[in-house]
C-alpha positions as a Python dict, from the first residue, in 0.01 Angstrom:
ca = {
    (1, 'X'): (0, 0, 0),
    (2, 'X'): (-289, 15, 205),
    (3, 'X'): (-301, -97, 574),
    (4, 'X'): (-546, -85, 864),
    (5, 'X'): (-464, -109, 1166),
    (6, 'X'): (-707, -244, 1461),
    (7, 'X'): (-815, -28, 1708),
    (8, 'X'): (-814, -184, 2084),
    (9, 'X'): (-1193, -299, 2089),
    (10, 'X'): (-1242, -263, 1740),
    (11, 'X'): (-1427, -532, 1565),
    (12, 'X'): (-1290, -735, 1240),
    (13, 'X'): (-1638, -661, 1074),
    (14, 'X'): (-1553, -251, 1106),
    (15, 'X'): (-1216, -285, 991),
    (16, 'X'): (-1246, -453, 737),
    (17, 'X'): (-1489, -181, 596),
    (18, 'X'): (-1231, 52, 674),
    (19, 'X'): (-994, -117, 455),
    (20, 'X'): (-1245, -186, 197),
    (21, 'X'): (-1335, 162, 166),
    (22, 'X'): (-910, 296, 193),
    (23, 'X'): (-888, 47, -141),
    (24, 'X'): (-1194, 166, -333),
    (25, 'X'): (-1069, 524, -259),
    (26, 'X'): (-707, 446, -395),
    (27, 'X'): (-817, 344, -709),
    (28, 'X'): (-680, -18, -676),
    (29, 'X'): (-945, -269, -783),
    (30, 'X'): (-933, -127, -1140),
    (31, 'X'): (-615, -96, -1187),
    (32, 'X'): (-569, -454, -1116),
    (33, 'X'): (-864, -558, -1333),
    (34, 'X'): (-675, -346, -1623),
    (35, 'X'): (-354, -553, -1565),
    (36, 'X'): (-521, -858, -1466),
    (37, 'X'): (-482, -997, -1893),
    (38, 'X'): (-346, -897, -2238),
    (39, 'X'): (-526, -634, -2415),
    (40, 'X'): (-493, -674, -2761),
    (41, 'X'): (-456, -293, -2969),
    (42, 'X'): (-858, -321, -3059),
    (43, 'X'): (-938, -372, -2721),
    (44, 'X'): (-754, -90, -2586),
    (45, 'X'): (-828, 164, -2850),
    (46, 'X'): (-1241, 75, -2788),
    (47, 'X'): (-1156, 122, -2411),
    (48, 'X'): (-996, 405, -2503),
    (49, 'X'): (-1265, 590, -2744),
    (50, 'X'): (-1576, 518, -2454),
    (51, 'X'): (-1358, 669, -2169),
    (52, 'X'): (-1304, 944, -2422),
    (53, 'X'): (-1705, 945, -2522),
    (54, 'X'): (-1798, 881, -2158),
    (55, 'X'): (-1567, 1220, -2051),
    (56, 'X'): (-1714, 1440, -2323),
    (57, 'X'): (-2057, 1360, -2216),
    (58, 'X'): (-1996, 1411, -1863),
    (59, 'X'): (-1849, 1754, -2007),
    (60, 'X'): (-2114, 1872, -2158),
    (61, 'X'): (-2375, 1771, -1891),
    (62, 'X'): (-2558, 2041, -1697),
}
């Protein structure tokens, strides 16, 4: 769970870039896009193969 807690004279603006940046970093906006709806078998095995594609490509990068 992430939480930010305001400083004494700390603007709304700031923290809430603080707490936007603590949720990018924990990973939590696509893991609730990937549970947001069904994924049918297809769907997940294509998802599947281009993360797999995507991570051999990155591997072979120089």
């Amino acid at each position: 769970m992430t939480q930010v807690i305001l400083g004494e004279n700390e603007g709304i603006e700031s923290a809430l870039r603080r707490f936007k940046r603590q949720v990018s970093k924990a990973g939590i906006f696509p893991d609730m896009r990937k549970h947001r709806h069904f994924e049918t078998p297809i769907e997940k095995q294509k998802r599947k193969a281009l993360a797999k594609h995507k991570q051999r490509r990155k591997k072979f990068r120089y």
